[in-house]
C-alpha positions in Angstrom: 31.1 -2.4 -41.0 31.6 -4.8 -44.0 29.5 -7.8 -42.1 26.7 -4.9 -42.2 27.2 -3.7 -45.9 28.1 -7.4 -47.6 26.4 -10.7 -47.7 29.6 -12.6 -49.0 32.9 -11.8 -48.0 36.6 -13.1 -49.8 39.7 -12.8 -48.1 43.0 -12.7 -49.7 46.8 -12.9 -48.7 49.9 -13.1 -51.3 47.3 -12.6 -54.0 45.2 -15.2 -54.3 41.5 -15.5 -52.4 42.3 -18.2 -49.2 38.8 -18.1 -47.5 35.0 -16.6 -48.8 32.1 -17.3 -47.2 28.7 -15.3 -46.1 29.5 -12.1 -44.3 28.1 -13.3 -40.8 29.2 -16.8 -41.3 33.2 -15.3 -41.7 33.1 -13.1 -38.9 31.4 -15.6 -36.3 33.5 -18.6 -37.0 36.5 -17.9 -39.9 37.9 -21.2 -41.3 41.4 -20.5 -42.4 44.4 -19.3 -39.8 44.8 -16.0 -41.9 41.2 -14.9 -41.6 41.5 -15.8 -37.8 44.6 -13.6 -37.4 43.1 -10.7 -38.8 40.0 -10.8 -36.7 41.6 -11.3 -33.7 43.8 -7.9 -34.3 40.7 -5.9 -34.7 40.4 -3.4 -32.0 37.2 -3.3 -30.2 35.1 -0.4 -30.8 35.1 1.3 -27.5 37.7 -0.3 -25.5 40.1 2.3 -25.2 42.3 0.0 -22.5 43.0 -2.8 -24.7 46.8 -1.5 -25.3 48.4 -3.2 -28.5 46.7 -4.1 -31.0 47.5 -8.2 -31.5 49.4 -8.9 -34.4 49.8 -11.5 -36.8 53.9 -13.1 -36.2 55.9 -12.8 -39.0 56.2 -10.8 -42.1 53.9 -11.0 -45.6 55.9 -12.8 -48.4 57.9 -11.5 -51.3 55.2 -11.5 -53.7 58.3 -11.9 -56.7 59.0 -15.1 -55.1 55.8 -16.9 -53.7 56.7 -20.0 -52.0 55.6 -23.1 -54.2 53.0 -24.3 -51.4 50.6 -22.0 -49.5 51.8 -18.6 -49.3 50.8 -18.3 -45.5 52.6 -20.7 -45.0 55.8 -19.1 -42.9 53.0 -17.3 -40.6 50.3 -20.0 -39.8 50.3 -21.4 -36.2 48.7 -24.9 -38.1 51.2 -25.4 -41.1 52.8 -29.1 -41.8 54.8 -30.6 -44.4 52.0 -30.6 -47.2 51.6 -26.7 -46.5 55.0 -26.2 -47.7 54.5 -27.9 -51.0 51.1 -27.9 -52.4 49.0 -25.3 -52.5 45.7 -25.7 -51.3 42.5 -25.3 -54.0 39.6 -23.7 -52.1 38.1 -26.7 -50.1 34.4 -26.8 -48.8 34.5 -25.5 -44.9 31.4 -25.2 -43.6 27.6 -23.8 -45.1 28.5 -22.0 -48.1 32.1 -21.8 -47.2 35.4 -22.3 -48.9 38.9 -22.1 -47.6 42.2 -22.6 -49.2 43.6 -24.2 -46.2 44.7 -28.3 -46.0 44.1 -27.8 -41.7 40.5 -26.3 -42.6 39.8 -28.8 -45.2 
């Protein structure tokens, strides 16, 4: 529905915006690990046999006590030592594209 009612699109986890790009752009090919894990535990619409809905391992962070480097940090199946202290500025990924993500970028 929003790729159908938007032409830009911002995603945000623990607060801050972490990927924003053209509505189609985002939904055929999402840059950072977050947007990816959300997309993937969409249902689809009338596939009543699909069972469990995939989720996204691990749990959201204390948003009182953000950790000093990206805040998906704990979650993401792409994270390495930078990850953990310096958080990524949104970096160019892809034709009118931005991602705060150092794998993406």
């Amino acid at each position: 529905m929003v790729a159908n009612l938007a032409d830009r699109v911002a995603v945000m986890y623990g607060g801050s915006i972490v990927e924003t790009a053209g509505a189609r752009r985002l939904f055929d090919a999402p840059a950072h690990p977050y947007t990816r894990g959300l997309l993937a535990s969409l249902p689809a619409i009338g596939d009543e046999d699909r069972g469990r809905l995939t989720a996204i391992p691990g749990q959201p962070p204390d948003m009182t006590r953000l950790p000093e480097g990206c805040a998906f940090v704990e979650r993401c199946p792409y994270a390495f030592a930078r990850c953990r202290w310096e958080r990524p500025p949104l970096l160019p990924a892809g034709k009118k594209a931005r991602a705060a993500c150092w794998w993406t970028g």
